[in-house]
C-alpha positions in Angstrom: 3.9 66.4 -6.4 4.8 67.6 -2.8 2.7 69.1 -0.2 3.0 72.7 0.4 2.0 73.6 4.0 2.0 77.2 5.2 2.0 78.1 9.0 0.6 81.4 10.4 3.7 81.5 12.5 7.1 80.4 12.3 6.0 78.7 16.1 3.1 77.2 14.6 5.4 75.6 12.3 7.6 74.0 14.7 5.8 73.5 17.8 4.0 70.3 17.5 0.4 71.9 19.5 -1.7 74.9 19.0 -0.8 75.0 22.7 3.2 74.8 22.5 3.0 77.4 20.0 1.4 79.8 22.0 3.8 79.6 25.0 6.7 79.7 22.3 5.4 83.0 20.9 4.6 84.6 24.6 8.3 83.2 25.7 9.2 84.9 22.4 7.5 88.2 22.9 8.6 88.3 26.4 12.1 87.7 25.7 11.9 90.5 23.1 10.7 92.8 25.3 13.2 92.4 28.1 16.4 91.9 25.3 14.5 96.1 24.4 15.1 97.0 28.4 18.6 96.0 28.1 19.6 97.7 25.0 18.2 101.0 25.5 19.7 101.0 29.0 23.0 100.6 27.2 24.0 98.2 30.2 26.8 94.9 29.9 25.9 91.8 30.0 27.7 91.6 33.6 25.0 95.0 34.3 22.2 93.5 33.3 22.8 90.3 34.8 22.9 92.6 38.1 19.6 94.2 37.2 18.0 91.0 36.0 18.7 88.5 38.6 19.9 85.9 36.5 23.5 85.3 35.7 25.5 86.6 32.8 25.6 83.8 30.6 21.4 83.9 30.9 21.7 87.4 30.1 23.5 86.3 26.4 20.9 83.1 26.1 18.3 86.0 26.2 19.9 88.8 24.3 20.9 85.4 21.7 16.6 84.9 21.7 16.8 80.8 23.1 13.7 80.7 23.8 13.9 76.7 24.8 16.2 77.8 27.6 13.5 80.3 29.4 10.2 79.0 30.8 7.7 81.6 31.5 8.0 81.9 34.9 11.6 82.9 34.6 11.1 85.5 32.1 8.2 87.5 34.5 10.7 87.2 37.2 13.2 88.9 35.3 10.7 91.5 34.0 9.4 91.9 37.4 13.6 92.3 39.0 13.7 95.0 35.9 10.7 97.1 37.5 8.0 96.1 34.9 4.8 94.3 35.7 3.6 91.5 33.0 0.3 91.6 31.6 -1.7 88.9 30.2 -4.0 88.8 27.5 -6.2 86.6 25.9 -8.2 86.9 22.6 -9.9 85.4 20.3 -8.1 83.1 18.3 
């Protein structure tokens, strides 16, 4: 019979730490975030390249959700070049 295993996260499932995961799913939630800023400002790609400091082919690997192609850093710099300040949290796991 096969093995069954359940993840609490589709990043737990593919990252191959409890560590990777967790810089996959604040990459993630980042990303998300930023990807919001650009649609409700109803801006190009070319626009919010402009805005985001990044070129526009970033602007579709971000709006596209590759999440490989960003590290952290880059992702507060481009919150940060849209105006917003990044916050940090840690809880309990």
């Amino acid at each position: 019979m096969k093995k069954i295993e359940s993840y609490a996260s589709v990043w737990d499932a593919i990252a191959d730490s409890p560590e990777q995961a967790a810089n996959l799913r604040a990459r993630s939630e980042l990303m998300q975030k930023i990807a919001d800023i650009v649609k409700q400002s109803a801006w190009t790609q070319t626009e919010a390249a402009s805005h985001c400091g990044i070129s526009q082919p970033r602007v579709n690997d971000l709006l596209r959700g590759r999440v490989s192609r960003f590290s952290l850093d880059a992702l507060v710099n481009i919150a940060t070049a849209l105006g917003r300040r990044v916050h940090v949290e840690l809880e309990v796991a």
